[in-house]
N, C-alpha and C positions, 0 to 999 in steps of 0.2 A: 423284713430285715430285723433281724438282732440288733440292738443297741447298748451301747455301754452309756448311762449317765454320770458324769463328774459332775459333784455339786460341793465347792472349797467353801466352808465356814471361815468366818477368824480365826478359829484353829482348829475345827476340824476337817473331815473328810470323809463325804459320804458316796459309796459306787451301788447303783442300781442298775441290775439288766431288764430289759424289756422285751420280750416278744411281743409284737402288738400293742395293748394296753396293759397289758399283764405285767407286771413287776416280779420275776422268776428267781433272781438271787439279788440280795442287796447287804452292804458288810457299812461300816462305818469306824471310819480310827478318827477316835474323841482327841488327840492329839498329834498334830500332824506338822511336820517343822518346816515343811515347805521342797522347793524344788531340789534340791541335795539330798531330802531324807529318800530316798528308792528303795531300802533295804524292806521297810512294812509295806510299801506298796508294791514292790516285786509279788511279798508276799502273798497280798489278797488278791493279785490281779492272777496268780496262776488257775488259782480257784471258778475264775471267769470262764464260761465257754465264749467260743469261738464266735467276734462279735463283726457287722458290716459296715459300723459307723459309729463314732464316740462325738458327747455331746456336754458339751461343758456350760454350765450354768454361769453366764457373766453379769453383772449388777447392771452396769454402767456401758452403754455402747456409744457413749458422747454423741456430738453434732453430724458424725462420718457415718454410724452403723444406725439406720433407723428399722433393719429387718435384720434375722439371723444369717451367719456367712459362713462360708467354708473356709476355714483355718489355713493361712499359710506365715512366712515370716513377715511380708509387711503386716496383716492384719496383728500379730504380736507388737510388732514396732510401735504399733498406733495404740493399743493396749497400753505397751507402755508410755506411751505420752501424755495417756489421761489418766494417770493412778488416781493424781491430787483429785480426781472428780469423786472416787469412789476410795478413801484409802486405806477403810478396812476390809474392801473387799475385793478389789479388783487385782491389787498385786496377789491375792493370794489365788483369784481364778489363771493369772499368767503363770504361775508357779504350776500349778497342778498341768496345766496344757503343756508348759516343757515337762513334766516330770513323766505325765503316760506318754508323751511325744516319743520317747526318749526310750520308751518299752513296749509300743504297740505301734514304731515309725509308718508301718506301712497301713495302718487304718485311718480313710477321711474322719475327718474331726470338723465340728460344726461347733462354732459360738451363738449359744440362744442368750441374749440378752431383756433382762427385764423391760428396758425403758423401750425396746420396742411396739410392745402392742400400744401404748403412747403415741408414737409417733402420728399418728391421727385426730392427735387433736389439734381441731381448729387453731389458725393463729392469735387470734382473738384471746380464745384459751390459755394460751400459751406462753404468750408474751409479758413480758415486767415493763411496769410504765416507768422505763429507766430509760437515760439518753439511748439514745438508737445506734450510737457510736461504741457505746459500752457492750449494749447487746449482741453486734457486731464482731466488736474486737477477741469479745471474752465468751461466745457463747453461748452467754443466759439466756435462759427459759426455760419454761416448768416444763421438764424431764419427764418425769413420775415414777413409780416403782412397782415392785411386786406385780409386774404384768404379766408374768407367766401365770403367775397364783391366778388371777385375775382372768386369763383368756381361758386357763381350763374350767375355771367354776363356772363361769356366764356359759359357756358351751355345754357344759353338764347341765346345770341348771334348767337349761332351754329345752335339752331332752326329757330332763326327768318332766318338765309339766307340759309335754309333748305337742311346743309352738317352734315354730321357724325360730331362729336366733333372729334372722333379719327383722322380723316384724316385731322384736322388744324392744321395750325402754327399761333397762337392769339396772341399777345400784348393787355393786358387789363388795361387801363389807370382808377386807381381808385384817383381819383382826388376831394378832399374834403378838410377842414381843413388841415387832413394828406394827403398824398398824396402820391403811391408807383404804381410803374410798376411791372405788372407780366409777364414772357414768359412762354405761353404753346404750348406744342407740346404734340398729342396725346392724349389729356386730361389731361395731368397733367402738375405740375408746373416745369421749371425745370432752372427757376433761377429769381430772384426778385430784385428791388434797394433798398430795407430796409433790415438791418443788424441783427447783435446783439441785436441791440433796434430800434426803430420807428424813430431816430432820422437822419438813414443815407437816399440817395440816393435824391430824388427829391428837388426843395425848398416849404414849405409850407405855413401855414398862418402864423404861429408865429414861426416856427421851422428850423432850417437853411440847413436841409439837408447835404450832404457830402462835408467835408471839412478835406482840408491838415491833420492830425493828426501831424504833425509839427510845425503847427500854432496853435491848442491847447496848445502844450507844451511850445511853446514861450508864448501866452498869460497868462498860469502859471506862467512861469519865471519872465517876464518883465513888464509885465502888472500889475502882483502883486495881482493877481485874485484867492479865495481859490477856490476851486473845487467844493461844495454848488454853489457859485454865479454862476459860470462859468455855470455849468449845466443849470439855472435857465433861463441865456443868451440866450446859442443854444436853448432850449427847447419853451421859453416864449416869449424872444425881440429879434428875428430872423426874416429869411425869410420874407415873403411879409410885415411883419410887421414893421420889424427893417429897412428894403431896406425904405419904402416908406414912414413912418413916419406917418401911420394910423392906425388903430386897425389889419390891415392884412387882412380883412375881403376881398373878390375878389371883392363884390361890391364895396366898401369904397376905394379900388385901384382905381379902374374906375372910380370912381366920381372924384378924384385926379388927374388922367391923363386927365380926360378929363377938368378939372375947369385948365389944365395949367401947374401942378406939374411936374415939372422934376421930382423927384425922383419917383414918380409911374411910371412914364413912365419908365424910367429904370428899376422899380421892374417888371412891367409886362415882359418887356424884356427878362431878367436875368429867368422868371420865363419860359415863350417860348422856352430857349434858351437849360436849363439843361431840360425839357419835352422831346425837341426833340433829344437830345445830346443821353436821357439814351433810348426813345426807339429804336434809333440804337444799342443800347447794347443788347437790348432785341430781335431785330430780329436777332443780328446774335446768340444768344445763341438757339431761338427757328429756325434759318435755315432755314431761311424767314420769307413770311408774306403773308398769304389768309385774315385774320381778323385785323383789328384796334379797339377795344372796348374803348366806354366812360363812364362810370360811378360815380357817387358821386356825391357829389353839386355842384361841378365847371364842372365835366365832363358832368353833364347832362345840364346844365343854362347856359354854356356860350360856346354862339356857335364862338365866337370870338377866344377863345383858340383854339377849333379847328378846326376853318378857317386856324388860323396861325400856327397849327402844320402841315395841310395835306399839305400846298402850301410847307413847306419846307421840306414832304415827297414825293413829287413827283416823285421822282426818283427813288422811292421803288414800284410806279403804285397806291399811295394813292391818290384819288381826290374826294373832296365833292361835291355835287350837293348846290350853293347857297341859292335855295330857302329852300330847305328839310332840310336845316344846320338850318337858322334860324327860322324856326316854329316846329324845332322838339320836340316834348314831347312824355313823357312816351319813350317805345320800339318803337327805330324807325331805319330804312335804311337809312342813309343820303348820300350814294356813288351817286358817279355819275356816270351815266349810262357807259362811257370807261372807267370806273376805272376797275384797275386789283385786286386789294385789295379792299374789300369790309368795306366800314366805318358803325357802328353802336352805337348809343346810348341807351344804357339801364339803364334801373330805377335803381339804388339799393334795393335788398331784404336780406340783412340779415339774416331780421327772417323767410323766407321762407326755406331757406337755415340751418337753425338751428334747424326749424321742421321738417325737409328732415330727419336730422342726429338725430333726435331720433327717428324719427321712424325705421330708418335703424339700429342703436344700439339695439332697445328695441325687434328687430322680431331677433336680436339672429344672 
């Protein structure tokens, strides 16, 4: 089956067709104004061949959608009920679903949500030691993210160093902008460093990752910060960003560190430092480690990060091969030949991974 992928950024708009695994035509509008604007997406979708199912990339499938689903107007409804969960990205997945709804009515549509390959982790895992009433009433519990990223790397990865998926223990470092650890064991997920929202666990580009929740409420009190700005903070003037005093960008760090700057030198540090901290968290949840995966922009471009993650995994049997680290692209083996844990870097596919899942929804 032909697939169309819809994948809404905060403001863009990117469509990939799929035969297979193959990515056959794919357009991108870097500005996209939402469900009203039809006029550019009239226009690239004429472009489209003739497709059997579209597949919309959703962030957030709250406490209802723990697998992907076939698209109709309650599963929209419910969409909209949980914007506040995800709110720069999920109004804008609801927006694109009306918009090709609306120009392609009679093709099934599938929502792949990230937090679902999540959904497996253990309770344990998963649960905040917060009254049981609150958890309850409101929700919470660690969600996780980037699990699409996530379910296609561990699956690749497991081919390329040609073991069963079921018989690994993976750590999948999806390393981009955002940035989150996954442990699987078995093929599935079964604990992650992003939370409730995207904002916990790793440090990112702009985004500060986990911190004290003490030190938030002091910076309420003291600071004199309403809750708006404060958000805007952690979210926007964080992380690599806030550390370094550049746009956060991983190159623009490096350019920093290397023209002199202390402070990138410190930000890259600080950013080495919580990497390798959470995937020891992740091995011992996943109870070991056969797999180390790199993927995302940073995981796949800078063989630097991890050069400097595997030297201070050593101890775990992580070791990279120097040369195979620094000219690696695309799917590649970068371990080094006595390494006991095998290191790899893989592409990110998304949307192969989100035409996987409609066609697996749509055969029923």
């Amino acid at each position: 089956m032909r697939v169309l992928v819809v994948n809404a950024g905060s403001s863009s708009l990117k469509l990939s067709v799929l035969d297979a695994e193959e990515i056959t035509h794919q357009t991108t509008l870097e500005r996209w104004d939402g469900a009203g604007d039809l006029g550019q997406l009239r226009s690239l979708l004429t472009d489209v061949p003739d497709v059997g199912g579209i597949g919309h990339r959703v962030v957030h499938g709250g406490p209802r959608f723990r697998e992907s689903v076939r698209i109709d107007h309650d599963v929209v409804s419910y969409l909209d009920s949980i914007a506040d969960l995800a709110p720069l990205h999920n109004p804008r997945a609801v927006a694109a679903i009306r918009a090709v709804g609306d120009l392609l009515p009679e093709v099934p549509t599938v929502a792949a949500f990230d937090t679902s390959f999540h959904a497996t982790i253990p309770e344990d895992a998963a649960t905040y030691a917060l009254p049981r009433e609150w958890n309850h009433t409101y929700g919470l519990r660690r969600y996780g993210f980037h699990g699409l990223s996530h379910a296609y790397a561990v699956r690749r990865a497991a081919a390329i160093a040609d073991r069963p998926l079921g018989e690994l223990r993976v750590v999948c470092c999806h390393l981009g902008a955002g940035a989150s650890l996954c442990a699987v064991r078995g093929g599935r997920s079964v604990d992650t460093t992003m939370g409730f929202t995207p904002l916990a666990g790793l440090v990112m580009q702009t985004r500060t990752g986990s911190v004290d929740p003490g030190l938030v409420l002091w910076l309420l009190e003291h600071a004199h910060l309403d809750p708006t700005t404060l958000g805007q903070v952690l979210e926007h003037q964080s992380g690599l960003k806030g550390l370094s005093g550049t746009s956060g960008d991983y190159r623009d760090v490096v350019a920093a560190h290397e023209a002199g700057a202390a402070e990138a030198t410190l930000a890259l540090d600080v950013y080495v430092h919580r990497l390798v901290r959470e995937v020891g968290a992740m091995v011992a949840s996943a109870g070991g480690l056969d797999l180390l995966v790199f993927t995302g922009g940073v995981g796949e471009h800078a063989p630097a990060i991890r050069a400097a993650a595997a030297e201070r995994l050593s101890y775990l049997g992580v070791e990279v091969d120097a040369a195979a680290n620094e000219r690696a692209a695309g799917d590649t083996d970068i371990s080094a030949p006595a390494a006991t844990v095998r290191t790899l870097v893989v592409a990110a596919a998304e949307d192969v991974e989100v035409a996987r899942e409609v066609r697996r929804v749509l055969a029923g």
